[in-house]
C-alpha positions in Angstrom: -9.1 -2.5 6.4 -6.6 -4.7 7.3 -3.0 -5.4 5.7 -4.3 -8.5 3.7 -6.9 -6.5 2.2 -5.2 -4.0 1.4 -2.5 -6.1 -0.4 -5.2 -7.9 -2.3 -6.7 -4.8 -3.4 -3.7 -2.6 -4.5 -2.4 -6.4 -6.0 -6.0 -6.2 -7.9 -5.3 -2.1 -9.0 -2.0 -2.5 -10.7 -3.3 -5.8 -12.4 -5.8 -3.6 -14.1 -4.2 -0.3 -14.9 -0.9 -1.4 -15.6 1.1 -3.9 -18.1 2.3 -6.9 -16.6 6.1 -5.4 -17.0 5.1 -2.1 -15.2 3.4 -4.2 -12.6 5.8 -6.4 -12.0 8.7 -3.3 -12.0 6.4 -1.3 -9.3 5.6 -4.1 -6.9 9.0 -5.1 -6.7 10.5 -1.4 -5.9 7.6 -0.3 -3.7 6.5 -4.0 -2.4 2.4 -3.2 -1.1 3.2 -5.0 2.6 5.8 -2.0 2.8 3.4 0.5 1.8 0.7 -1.1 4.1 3.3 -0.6 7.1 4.0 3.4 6.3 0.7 4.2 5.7 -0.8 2.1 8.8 2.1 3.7 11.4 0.9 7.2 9.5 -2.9 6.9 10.4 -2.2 4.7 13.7 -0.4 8.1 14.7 -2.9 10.6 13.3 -5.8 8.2 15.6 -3.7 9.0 18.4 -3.1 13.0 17.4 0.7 12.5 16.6 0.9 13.6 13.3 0.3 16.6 11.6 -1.6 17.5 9.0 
């Protein structure tokens, strides 16, 4: 998966579990590119035996 997909999918998850408020409040404070970035220097490390776990 690549960071547009995964955008486009979490986009589509909070559109369908949460209100449009609560959506709107959670993409703003935890914005999905910046999630994509943690999570893809996380399993780009685990690939390469860096992280623990």
């Amino acid at each position: 998966m690549d960071a547009a997909e995964f955008e486009r999918r979490l986009r589509e998850d909070i559109a369908r579990e949460a209100g449009p408020e609560a959506a709107a409040a959670l993409l703003q404070a935890v914005p999905p590119e910046q999630q994509w970035a943690g999570l893809h220097a996380y399993w780009s490390g685990r690939e390469a035996g860096g992280a623990e776990g």
